[in-house]
C-alpha positions in Angstrom: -64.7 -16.9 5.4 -64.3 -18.1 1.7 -61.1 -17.7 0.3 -62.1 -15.6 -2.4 -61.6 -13.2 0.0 -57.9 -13.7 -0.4 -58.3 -12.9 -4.3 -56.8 -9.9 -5.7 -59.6 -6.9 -6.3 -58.3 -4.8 -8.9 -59.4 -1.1 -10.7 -60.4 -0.6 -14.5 -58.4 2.0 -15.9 -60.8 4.2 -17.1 -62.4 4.8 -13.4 -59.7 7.3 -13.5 -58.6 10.4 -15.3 -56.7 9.6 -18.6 -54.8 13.1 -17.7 -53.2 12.0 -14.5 -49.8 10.4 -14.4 -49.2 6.8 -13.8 -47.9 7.3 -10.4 -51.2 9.2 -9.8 -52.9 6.9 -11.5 -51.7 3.8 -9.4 -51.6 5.7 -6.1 -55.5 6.7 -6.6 -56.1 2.7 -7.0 -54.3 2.0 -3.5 -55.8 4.6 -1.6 -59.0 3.4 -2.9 -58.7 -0.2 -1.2 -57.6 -1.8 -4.3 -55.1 -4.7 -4.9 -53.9 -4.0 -8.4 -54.6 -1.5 -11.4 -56.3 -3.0 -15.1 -54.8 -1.5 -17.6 -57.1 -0.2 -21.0 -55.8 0.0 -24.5 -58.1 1.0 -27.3 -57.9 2.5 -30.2 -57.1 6.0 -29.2 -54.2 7.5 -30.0 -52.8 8.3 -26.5 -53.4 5.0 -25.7 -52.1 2.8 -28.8 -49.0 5.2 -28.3 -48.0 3.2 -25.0 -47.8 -0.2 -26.4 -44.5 1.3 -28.6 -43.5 4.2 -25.6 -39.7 2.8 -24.5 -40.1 6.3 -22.2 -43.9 5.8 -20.6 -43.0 1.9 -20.4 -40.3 2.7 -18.1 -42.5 5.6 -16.6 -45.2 2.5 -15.9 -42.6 0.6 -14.7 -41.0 3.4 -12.0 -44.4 3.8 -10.7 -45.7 0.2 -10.0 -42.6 -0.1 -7.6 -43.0 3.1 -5.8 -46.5 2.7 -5.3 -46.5 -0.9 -4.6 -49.4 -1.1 -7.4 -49.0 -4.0 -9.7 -50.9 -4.0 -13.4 -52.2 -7.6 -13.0 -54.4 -7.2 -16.0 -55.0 -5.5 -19.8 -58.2 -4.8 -21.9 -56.7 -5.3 -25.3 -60.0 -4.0 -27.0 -58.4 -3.1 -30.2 -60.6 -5.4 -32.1 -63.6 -3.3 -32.0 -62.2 -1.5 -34.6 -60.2 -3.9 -36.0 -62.3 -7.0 -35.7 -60.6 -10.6 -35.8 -62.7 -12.0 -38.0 -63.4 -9.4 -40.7 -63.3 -11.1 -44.3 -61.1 -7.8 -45.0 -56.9 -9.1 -44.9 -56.4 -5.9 -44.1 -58.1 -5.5 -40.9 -57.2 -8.5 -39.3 -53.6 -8.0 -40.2 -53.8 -4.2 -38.8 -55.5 -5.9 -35.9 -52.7 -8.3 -35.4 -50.3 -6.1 -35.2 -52.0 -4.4 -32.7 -52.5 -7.3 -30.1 -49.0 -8.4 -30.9 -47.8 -5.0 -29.6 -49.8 -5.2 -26.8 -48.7 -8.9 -25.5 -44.9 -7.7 -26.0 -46.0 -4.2 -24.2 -48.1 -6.7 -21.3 -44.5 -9.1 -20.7 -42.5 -5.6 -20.4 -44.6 -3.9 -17.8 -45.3 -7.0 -16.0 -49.2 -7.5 -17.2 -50.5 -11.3 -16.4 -53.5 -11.9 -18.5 -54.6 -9.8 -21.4 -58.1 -9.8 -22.3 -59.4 -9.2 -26.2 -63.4 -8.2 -26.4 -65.1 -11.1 -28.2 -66.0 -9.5 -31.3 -65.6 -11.7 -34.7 -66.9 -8.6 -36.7 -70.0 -5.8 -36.6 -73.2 -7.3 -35.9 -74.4 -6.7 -39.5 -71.6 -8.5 -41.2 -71.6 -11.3 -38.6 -71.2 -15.3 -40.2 -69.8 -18.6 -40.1 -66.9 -17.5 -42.3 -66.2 -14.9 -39.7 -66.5 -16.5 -37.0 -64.2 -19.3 -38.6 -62.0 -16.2 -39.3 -61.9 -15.3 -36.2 -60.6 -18.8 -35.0 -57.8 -18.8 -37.0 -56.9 -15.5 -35.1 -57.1 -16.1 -32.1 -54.5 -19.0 -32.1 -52.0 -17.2 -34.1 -52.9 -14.5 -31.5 -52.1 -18.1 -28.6 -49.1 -19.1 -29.9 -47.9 -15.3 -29.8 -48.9 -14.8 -26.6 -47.0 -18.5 -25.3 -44.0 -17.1 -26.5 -44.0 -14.2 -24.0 -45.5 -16.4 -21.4 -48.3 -13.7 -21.2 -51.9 -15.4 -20.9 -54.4 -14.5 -23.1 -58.2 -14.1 -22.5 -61.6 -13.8 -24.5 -64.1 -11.4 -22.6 -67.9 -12.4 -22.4 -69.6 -9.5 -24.6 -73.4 -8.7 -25.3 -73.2 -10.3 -28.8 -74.4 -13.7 -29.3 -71.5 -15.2 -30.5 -68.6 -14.4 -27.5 -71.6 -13.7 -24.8 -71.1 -16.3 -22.7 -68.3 -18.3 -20.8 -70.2 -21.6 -22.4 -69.2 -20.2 -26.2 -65.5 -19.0 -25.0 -64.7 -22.4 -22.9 -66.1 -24.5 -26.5 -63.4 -21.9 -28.5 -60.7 -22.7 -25.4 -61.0 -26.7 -25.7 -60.6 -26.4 -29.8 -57.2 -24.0 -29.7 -56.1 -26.1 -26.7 -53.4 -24.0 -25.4 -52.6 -23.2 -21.2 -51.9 -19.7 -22.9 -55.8 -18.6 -24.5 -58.7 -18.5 -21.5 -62.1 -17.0 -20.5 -62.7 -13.6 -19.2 -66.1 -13.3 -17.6 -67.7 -10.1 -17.3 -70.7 -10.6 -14.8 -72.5 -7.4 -15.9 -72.6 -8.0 -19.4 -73.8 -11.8 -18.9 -76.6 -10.4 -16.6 -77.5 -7.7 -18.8 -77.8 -10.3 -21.9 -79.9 -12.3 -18.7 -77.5 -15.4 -19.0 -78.4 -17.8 -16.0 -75.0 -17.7 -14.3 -75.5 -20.9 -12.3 -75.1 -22.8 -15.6 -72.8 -20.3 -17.4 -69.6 -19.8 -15.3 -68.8 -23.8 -14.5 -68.8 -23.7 -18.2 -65.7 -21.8 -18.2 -64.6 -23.3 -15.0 -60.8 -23.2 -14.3 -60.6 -22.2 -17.9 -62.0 -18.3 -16.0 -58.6 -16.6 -15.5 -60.5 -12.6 -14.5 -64.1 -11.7 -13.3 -64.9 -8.0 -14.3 -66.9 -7.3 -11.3 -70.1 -4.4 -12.3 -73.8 -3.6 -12.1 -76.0 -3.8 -15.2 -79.5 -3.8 -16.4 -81.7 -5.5 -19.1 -80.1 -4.4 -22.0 -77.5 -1.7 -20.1 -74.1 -3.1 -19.2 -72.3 0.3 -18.5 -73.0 2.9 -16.1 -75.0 1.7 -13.3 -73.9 1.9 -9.8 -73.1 -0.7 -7.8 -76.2 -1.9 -5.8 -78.8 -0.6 -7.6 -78.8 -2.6 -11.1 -80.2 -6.4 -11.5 -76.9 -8.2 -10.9 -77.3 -10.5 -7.9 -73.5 -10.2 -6.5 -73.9 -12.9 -3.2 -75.5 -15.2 -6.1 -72.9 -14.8 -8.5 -70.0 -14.8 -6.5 -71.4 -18.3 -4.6 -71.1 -19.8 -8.0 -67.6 -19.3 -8.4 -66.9 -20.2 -5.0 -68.5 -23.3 -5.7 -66.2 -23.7 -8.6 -63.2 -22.9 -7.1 -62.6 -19.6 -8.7 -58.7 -18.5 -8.5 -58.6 -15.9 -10.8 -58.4 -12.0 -10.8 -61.4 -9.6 -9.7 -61.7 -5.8 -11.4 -64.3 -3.5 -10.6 -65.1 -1.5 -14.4 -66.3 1.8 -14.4 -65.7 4.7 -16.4 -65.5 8.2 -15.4 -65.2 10.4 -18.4 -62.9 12.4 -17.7 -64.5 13.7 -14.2 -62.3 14.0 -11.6 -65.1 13.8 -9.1 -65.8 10.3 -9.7 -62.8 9.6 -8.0 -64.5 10.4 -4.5 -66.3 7.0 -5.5 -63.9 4.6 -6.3 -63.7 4.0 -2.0 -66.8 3.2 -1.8 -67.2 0.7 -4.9 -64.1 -0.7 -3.3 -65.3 -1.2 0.3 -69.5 -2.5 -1.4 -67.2 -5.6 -2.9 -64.9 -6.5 -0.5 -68.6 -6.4 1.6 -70.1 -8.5 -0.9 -67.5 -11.1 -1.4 -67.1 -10.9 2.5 -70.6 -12.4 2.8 -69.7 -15.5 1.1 
């Protein structure tokens, strides 16, 4: 049995209702199999309002010790909107602000690694000068985070620039700091068709989380486990081969229907299967 059976297999935030409570919320993730609840914080309102909440930080807090369900994880994906490389002061100062809040929200609740999406600005406006931009970011965004002693991650996306663990691991070695690492989403590196077996020992030890979904050619949300094009056994052998240590998180979204939650078992029981096999 390999020991990545022994890692921790965590839920995505937005498999579950954004109405229920957190002790709902965390006690749904348990009773589903799972190790530990991901946090999500985007730009919504009801969301962005948690990172400054002193009431629903303590609410988060009450229910991760009565349901024995820690928040291991955060997707910080404020810079969608508010990209980190935008030529625009503005922006990237709003955008600041906003992952700032978020790694002193992450230390307060107990949050490990936070993970930022890999965007350095919309596809169209997309160039060196953004990309530099975005650089400069994200260690002002490190040496934040080392202050709070709250790790601090760049997810693989399906843009060009932060698609692959390769491009995030060159960006890790530059800024240098134990506090800025690789999150690898296997869906979106199959969906972009990334060959994984020379992909993730790029990021190596540098891989602190493994977002654990099915894809398609072109389709990285939405398809059910077991019937998309990502090859699980395959992937998962390559970071057993590398000595993964990390965290696992199985993303879905539910949209607000409460019947996916009849689901979430299932998912839970296909990838402890999956990595059971290895």
């Amino acid at each position: 049995m390999s020991y990545l059976n022994n890692l921790p297999l965590g839920l995505y935030e937005k498999a579950v209702c954004q109405s229920l409570p957190w002790e709902k919320k965390l006690t749904l993730a348990r009773e589903s199999g799972f190790d530990y609840f991901e946090m999500s914080v985007d730009t919504t309102p009801e969301r962005l309002a948690r990172l400054t909440s002193r009431e629903e930080i303590l609410e988060i807090r009450r229910a991760v010790e009565s349901t024995n369900c820690p928040i291991y994880t955060m997707a910080l994906t404020v810079n969608r909107t508010y990209p980190a490389g935008s030529l625009d002061a503005a922006v990237r100062d709003a955008g600041q602000k906003l992952v700032q809040q978020g790694i002193c929200f992450a230390a307060e609740v107990g949050i490990r690694v936070v993970h930022l999406a890999g965007y350095d600005e919309h596809v169209p406006r997309c160039s060196r000068e953004t990309e530099r931009r975005f650089t400069e970011s994200m260690a002002e965004y490190a040496a934040f985070a080392a202050r709070y002693g709250v790790i601090l991650a760049v997810e693989t996306m399906e843009t060009e620039y932060m698609g692959s663990c390769k491009n995030i691991a060159r960006l890790v070695r530059e800024l240098d700091s134990p506090y800025f690492q690789c999150y690898a989403d296997i869906g979106n590196l199959t969906a972009r068709g990334v060959d994984l077996a020379a992909d993730i020992p790029e990021g190596g030890s540098h891989i602190v989380g493994i977002h654990l979904k099915d894809a398609r050619p072109g389709v990285c949300r939405d398809v059910p486990f077991g019937e998309g094009i990502v090859d699980f056994q395959r992937a998962l052998a390559i970071l057993n081969d590398i000595h993964y240590s990390g965290f696992f998180a199985a993303e879905m979204w539910c949209y607000e229907h409460p019947e996916f939650h009849g689901y979430l078992p299932e998912v839970c029981a296909f990838l402890r299967c999956e990595i059971s096999k290895i």
